[in-house]
N, C-alpha and C positions, 0 to 999 in steps of 0.2 A: 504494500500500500504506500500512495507516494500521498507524505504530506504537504499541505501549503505552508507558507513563512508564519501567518496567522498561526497555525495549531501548534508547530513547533515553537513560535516565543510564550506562549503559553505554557509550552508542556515544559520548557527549560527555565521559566518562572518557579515553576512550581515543582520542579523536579530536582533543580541544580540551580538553585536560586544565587549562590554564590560566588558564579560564575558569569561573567558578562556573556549576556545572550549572543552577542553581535561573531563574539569569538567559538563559543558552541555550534550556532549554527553554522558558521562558517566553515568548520571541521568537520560537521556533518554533511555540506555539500559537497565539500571534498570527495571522503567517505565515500556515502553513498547515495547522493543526488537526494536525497529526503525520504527512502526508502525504507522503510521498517522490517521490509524479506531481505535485503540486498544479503547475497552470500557470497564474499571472495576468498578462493581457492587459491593458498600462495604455494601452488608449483606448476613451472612452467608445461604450458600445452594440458593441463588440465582443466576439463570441463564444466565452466561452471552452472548453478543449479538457476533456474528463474521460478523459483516457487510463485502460487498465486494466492496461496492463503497463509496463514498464520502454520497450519498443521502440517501445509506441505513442506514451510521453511525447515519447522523441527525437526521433522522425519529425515529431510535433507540433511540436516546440518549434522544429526545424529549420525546415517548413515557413513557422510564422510570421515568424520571423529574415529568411526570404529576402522576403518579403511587406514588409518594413520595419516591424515591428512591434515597440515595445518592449515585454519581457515578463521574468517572474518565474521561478525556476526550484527546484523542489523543498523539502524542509524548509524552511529556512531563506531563501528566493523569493529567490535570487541574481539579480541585475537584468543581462538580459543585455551590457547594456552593460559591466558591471563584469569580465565573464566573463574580458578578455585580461590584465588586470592581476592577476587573481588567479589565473592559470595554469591555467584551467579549460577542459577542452569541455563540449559541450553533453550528452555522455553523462557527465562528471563529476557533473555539475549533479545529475546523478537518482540516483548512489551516496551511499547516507546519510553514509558516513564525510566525504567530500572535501566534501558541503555544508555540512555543520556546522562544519568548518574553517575554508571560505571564509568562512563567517559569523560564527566565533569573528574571525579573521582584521579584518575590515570595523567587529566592531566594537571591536575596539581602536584599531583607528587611527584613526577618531572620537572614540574615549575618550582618544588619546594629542594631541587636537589641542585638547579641549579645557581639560584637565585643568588646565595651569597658569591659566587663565584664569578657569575657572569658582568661583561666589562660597562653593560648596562641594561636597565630594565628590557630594552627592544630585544637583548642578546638572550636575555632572559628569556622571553617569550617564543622567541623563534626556535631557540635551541631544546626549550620545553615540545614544540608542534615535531621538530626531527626524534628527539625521545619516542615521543605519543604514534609517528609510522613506523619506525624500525629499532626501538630500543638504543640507538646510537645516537651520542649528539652530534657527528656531522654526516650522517647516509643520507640523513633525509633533506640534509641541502644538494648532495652530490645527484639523490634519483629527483628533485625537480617538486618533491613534495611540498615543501615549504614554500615554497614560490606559489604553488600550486592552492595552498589558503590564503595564502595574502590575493590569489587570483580571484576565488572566490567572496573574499571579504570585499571586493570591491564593489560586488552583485546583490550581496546578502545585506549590507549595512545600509546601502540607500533605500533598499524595499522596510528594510526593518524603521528607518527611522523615516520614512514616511515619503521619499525621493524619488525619482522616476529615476526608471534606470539609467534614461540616457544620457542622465546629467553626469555619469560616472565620466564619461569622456571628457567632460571640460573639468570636472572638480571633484579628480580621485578620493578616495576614503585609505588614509593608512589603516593598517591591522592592528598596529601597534598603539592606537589611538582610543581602541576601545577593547584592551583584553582583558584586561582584568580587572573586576570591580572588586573596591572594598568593601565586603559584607557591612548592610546597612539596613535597618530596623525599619524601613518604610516601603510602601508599595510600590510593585513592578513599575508600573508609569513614572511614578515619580522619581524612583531612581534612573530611569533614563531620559528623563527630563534632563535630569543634571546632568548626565553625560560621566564616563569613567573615566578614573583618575589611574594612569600604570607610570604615574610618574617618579613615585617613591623609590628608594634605590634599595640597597640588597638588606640595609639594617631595618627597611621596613616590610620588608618581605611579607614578614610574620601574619602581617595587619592586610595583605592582599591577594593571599593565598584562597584559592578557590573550592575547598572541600577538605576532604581525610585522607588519609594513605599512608604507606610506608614503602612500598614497591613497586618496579613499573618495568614490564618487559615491550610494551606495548605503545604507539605511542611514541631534535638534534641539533652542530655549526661547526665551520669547516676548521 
């Protein structure tokens, strides 16, 4: 099922509230174009699955698992590996709410590993999105990943904040502009009324961090 920007800022309100929407959905487009079945298959020349329901994703996903297949899962392409660490089954993996989570989830604790380290918050972020595709902090600069949400943030953040797309041509949207919100005690609108703050540097990490974690196979800079 492919959802619209409406249901997804929604479901990332209220599912990963902690997380600037702008940057979720943006990884989700990535991901998987807004697809709740979307299954990707990481080895080369294998076939991947286009389920149409919910049961058919399962069976699929299951199927492959048993097959010894590493694979992607839902929204947000939860990496089955990652599935037991982040408390998930594989029928989780396909309900919008508990993907978006895991993925809120995956990428903070990427963001939280490298935050004091990195040479600034932007380096921060980007090298959190190459963590969040391949566990590495610079693969996911080198396969085009990273480029590849900032690509999408350009598409997702004018629909989100209320822009016609075209306008993206004369007055791009950086990524880095809206990744990270600081958890705030007031409602969805209102917080993006005001717009996200990823300006604080690595001592204030702590204070911009987007969820829980401790682990992250899933999920880089050069």
């Amino acid at each position: 099922m492919i959802l619209d920007v409406a249901s997804l800022l929604a479901l990332a309100g209220s599912c990963a509230p902690s997380v600037a929407p702008e940057t979720l959905i943006s990884i989700v487009h990535t991901e998987s174009r807004f697809n709740t079945l979307a299954i990707g298959v990481n080895s080369p020349g294998a076939r991947k699955p286009v389920p149409a329901t919910r049961a058919q994703a399962i069976a699929a996903a299951r199927r492959l698992i048993r097959q010894g297949y590493n694979i992607d899962l839902g929204l947000g392409q939860i990496n089955s590996a990652n599935l037991g660490w982040l408390g998930l089954s594989v029928e989780d993996a396909f309900e919008p709410c508990r993907n978006l989570a895991a993925a809120a989830r995956v990428l903070t604790t990427n963001y939280q590993s490298v935050a004091h380290s990195a040479q600034s918050s932007d380096h921060a972020i980007a090298t959190a999105l190459s963590l969040y595709n391949t566990g590495d902090r610079r693969r996911g600069f080198r396969n085009g990943y990273v480029a590849r949400v900032y690509a999408s943030a350009s598409t997702v953040i004018p629909l989100i904040r209320g822009r016609h797309p075209a306008s993206v041509m004369t007055a791009p949207v950086r990524l880095a502009d809206a990744v990270i919100a600081k958890p705030q005690p007031t409602a969805l609108a209102a917080t993006q009324a005001a717009g996200w703050n990823i300006a604080a540097d690595a001592r204030q990490a702590s204070l911009m961090v987007f969820g829980d974690g401790t682990t992250s196979q899933k999920g880089q800079h050069p």
